[in-house]
N, C-alpha and C positions, 0 to 999 in steps of 0.2 A: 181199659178202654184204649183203642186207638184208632186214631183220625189222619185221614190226608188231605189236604184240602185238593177238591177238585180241580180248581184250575193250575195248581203248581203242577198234577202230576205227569205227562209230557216233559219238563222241563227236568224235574225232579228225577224221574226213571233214565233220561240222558245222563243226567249232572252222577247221580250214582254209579252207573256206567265205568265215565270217567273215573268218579274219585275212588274204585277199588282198584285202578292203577297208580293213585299217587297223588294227582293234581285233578285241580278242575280248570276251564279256561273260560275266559268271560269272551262273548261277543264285542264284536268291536275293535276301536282304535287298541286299545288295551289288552295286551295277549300275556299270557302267565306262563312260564316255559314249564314244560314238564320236566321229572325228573326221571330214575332207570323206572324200566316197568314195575323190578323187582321191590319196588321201593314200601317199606312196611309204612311211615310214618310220612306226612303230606309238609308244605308249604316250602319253604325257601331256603335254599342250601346254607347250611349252618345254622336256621333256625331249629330243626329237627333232626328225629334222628336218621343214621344212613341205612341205606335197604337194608334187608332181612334176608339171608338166604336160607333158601326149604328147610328146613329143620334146624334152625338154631332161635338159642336164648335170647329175648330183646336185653337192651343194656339200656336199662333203668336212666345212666348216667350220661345219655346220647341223647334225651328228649331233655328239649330244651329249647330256648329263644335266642337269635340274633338280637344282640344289643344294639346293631345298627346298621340297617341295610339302605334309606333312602338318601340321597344328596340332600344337605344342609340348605334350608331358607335363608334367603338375605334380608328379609325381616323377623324378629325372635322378637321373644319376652311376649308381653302383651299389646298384642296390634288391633284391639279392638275392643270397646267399653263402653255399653250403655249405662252408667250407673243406676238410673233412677228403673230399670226392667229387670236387671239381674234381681237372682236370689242372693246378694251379698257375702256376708261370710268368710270362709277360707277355703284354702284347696288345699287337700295332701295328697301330694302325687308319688308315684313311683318309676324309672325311668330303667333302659338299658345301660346307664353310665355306671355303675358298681352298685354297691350296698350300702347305698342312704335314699331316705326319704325326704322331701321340702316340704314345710310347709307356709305356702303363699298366703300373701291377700291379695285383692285384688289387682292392684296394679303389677303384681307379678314380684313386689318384695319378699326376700327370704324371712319369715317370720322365730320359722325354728328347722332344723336339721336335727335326723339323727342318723349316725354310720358307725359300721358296724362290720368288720370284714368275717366270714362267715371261719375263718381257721383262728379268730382269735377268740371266739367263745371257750368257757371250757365243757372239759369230757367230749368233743363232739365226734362224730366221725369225719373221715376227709371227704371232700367235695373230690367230685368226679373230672372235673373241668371249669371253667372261668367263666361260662355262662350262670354255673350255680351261685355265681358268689355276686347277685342280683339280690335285690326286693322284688320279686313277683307280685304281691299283693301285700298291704298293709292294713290297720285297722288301730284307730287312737284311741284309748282308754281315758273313762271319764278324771283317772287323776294324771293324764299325760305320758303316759308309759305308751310305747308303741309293740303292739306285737303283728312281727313279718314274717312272710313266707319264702325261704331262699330258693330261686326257683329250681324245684323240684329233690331239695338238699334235706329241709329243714325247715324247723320255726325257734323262736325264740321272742320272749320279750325282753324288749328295752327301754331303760328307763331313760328321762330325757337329755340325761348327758351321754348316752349309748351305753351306760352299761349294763350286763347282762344281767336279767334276774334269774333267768332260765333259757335254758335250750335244749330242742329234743331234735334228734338226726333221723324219724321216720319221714320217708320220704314223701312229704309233705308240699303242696304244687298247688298253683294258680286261685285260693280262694281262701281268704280266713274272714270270717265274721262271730260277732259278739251275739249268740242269741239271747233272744228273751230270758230266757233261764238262766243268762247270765254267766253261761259256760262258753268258751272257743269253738267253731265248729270250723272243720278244715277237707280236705282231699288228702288222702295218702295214695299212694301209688307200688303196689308190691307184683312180682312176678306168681305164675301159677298155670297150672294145669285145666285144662279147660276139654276135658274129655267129650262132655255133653255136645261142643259144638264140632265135635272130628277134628279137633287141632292135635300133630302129635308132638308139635313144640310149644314151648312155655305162650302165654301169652301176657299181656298187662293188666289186671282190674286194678281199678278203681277202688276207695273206700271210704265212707262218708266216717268221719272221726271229730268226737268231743273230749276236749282239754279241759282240765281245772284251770280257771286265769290266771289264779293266786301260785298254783305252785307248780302248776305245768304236767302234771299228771295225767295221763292216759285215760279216759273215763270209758269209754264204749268205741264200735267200730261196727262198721255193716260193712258187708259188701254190698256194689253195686252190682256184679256180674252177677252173683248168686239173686238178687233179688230181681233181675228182670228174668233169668231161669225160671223164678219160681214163681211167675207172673206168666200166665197164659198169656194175653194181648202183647207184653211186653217180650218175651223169650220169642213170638212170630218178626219182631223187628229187630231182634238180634239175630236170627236165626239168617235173616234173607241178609245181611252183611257178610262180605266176603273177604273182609278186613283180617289182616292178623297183624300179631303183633300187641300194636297200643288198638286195642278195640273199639275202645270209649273214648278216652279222650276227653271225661268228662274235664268241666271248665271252669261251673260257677254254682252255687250254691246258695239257696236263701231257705232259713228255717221261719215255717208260718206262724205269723202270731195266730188269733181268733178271727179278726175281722181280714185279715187276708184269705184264709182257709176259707170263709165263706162263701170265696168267690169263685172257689170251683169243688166241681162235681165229685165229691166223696172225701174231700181231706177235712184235717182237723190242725186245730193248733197243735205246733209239734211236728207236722209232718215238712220234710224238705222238699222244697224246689231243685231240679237239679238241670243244666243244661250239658248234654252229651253231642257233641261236635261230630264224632264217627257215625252216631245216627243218626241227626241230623235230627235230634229230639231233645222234647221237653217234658220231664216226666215228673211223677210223685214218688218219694219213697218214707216207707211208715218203717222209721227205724225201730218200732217196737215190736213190727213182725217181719220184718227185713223180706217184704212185697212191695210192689209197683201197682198203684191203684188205679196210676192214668198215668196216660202216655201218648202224648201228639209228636207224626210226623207233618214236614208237606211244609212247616213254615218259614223254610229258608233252608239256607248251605251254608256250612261249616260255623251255625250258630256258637254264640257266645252271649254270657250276663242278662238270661232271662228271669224275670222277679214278676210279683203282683204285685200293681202299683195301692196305695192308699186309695184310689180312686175302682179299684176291685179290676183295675187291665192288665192285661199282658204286657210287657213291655222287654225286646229285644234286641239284639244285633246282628243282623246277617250281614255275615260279611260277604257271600261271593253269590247273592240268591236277588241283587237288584239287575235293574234293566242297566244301570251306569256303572255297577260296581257294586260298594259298600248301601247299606241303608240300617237306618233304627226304624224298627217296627212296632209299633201298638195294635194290641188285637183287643178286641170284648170279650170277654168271658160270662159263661160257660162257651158261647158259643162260636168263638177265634171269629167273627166280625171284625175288615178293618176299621180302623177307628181313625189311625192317623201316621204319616210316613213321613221320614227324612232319609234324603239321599243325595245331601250335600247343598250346596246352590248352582246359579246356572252356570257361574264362570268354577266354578271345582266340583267336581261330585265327591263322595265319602268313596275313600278307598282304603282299607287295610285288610291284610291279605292272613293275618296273623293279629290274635289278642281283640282289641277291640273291646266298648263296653256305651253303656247309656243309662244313665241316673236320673230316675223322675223328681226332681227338687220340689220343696215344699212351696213355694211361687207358682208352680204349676209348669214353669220350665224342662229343659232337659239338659244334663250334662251328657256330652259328646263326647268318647275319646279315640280321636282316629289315630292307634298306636304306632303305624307303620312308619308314617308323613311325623309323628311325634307332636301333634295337634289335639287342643283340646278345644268344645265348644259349646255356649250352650245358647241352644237357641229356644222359639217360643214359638207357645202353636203355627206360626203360618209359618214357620220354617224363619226367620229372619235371625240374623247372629246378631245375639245381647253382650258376646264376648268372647276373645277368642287368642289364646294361646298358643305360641309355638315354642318348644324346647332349644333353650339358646346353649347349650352345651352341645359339644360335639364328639364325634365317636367312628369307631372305622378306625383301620391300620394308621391311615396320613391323617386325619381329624377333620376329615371333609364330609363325613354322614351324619345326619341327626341322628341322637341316641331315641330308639323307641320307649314313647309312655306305657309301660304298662296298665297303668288306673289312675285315674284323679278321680277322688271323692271331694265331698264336701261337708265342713266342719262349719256350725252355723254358731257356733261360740270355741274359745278359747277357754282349755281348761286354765284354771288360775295358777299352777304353776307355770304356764307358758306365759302368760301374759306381761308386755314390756312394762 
């Protein structure tokens, strides 16, 4: 199945236009500079990788994140706190400052730390560059052990004084979560052949991969490229991309329990959510026959961390598809009805241009991360900020740019070895 929403398309048919040159640009005070025409991979110089010319291999080792592109706030730490509204708890975040994770309470004290530099694990391969030797994505196990994603390097777990239990060097990028099943489920990233779409140079897929937690073991792997090929609806929206290179670009990944699955047309527990950024889609993949069941275009640009909330919504991040900029999107499901928007307040809109994400907390709130600005926020249905975060760490050559968030979650208890 796939869907465009009627009224994005005008805006959408332009925006794609653009972004198989490279960039997209927003209307407005806020102009986004483009990069060479030739350019295979999008967003902000040294965020990504560099152009591509006609017939050559992408470098795996080139896709990657800026640790720190915007000038540093004169107010940090926590500059905003409704107690009695928030969802309380903890935060663990991940930042572009190197390879540790914090985790916060509320007032923004260090609770626990763990670091971890990615050449000091053993067996591992070498990192490509200093961008890899990041936490891209983290994920806190219920006995305190952290297992992180080095961005686009690696994963490994950590136990809570850092040290390794395991680490594996497939390249490994932007998502790890603990399913149901109680297995790791991640993104790998490998080069290949893509005959089917007229490429006559390598190009990036994508691979949706599950880990054993306990011992780090390789369990299964799908391709993503292969299974929108082998998906009629899905292979016409690959098809009409004129991307090369990093194709997909997938970004986030949620595996459905039951009462999620319910909430859209043809899945089951077990099947994954996946958000793919190149197509500017939201689709299903049934890793037991490595097909795409569903697949929506049309609801936003350069998406990022679409999930089903408990409440059976859609819930999104479009980063370059608001009228101000950034926005978090909620739609209804089956039928993407909106439900409900954020796109900053009046005196800031949300803007990140790169990463970004939105956590529907158990209070019914939202967790905000505007990665670029290095801001976290969560606010409540009318949009009002219950609390709000800026990364007091700095980064850049002179140490005048905030280091970018890449994820804050939320930890609603303290496993009891962390606890003071």
């Amino acid at each position: 199945m796939r869907r465009a929403l009627a009224p994005a398309l005008p805006w959408l048919a332009a925006a794609l236009t653009v972004a198989t040159l490279g960039w997209w640009e927003l209307a407005g005070p806020r102009r986004i500079p483009a990069p060479a025409r030739d350019a295979w991979s999008t967003l902000l110089p040294g965020a990504w990788a560099p152009a591509l010319p006609e017939g050559s291999a992408p470098d795996l080792g080139a896709i990657g994140y800026a640790g720190a592109t915007e000038p540093a706030a004169t107010a940090t730490g926590v500059v905003r706190h409704v107690p009695d509204a928030t969802a309380g708890g903890f935060l663990l975040h991940t930042t572009g400052a190197g390879p540790r994770a914090l985790l916060l309470d509320r007032e923004g004290e260090v609770m626990h730390a763990w670091e971890r530099p990615w050449a000091s694990l053993p067996g591992v391969e070498p990192q490509d560059g200093p961008a890899q030797d990041t936490f891209r994505r983290a994920v806190l196990l219920p006995d305190g052990d952290l297992v992180v994603v080095y961005g686009g390097r690696g994963l490994a777990r950590l136990a809570p004084d850092g040290t390794p239990r395991w680490a594996r060097s497939e390249r490994a990028h932007h998502a790890v979560v603990l399913g149901p099943d109680g297995a790791l489920w991640t993104l790998l990233r490998v080069t290949r052949r893509a005959a089917a779409l007229g490429h006559r140079e390598e190009v990036v897929d994508d691979l949706v991969a599950r880990y054993d937690a306990g011992t780090g073991e390789l369990l299964e792997t799908v391709s993503i490229l292969d299974a929108l090929l082998a998906s009629p609806a899905a292979s016409e929206a690959l098809a009409s991309s004129n991307r090369r290179g990093d194709l997909l670009h997938t970004n986030a990944l949620q595996v459905l329990d039951a009462s999620r699955a319910a909430a859209l047309p043809g899945a089951r527990a077990g099947h994954v959510l996946l958000t793919i950024r190149e197509l500017d889609a939201v689709c299903l993949l049934d890793p037991s026959t490595g097909r795409v069941p569903w697949l929506e275009q049309g609801l936003g640009l350069g998406l990022h961390e679409a999930t089903v909330t408990e409440a059976g919504t859609l819930l999104l991040f479009d980063n370059l598809g608001g009228s101000r900029g950034s926005r978090v999107r909620e739609l209804g499901l089956p039928g993407l009805e909106p439900v409900w928007e954020f796109d900053g307040t009046a005196e800031r809109p949300l803007l990140t241009r790169f990463c970004g994400s939105a956590h529907r907390l158990p209070a019914g709130t939202t967790l905000v991360v505007e990665s670029m600005r290095g801001r976290v926020l969560e606010v409540d249905g009318r949009g009002a900020v219950l609390w709000e975060y800026v990364e007091p760490r700095r980064g850049g050559p002179d140490g005048s740019l905030v280091p970018a968030i890449f994820d804050c979650a939320l930890v609603p208890e303290l496993p009891p070895v962390l606890q003071r």
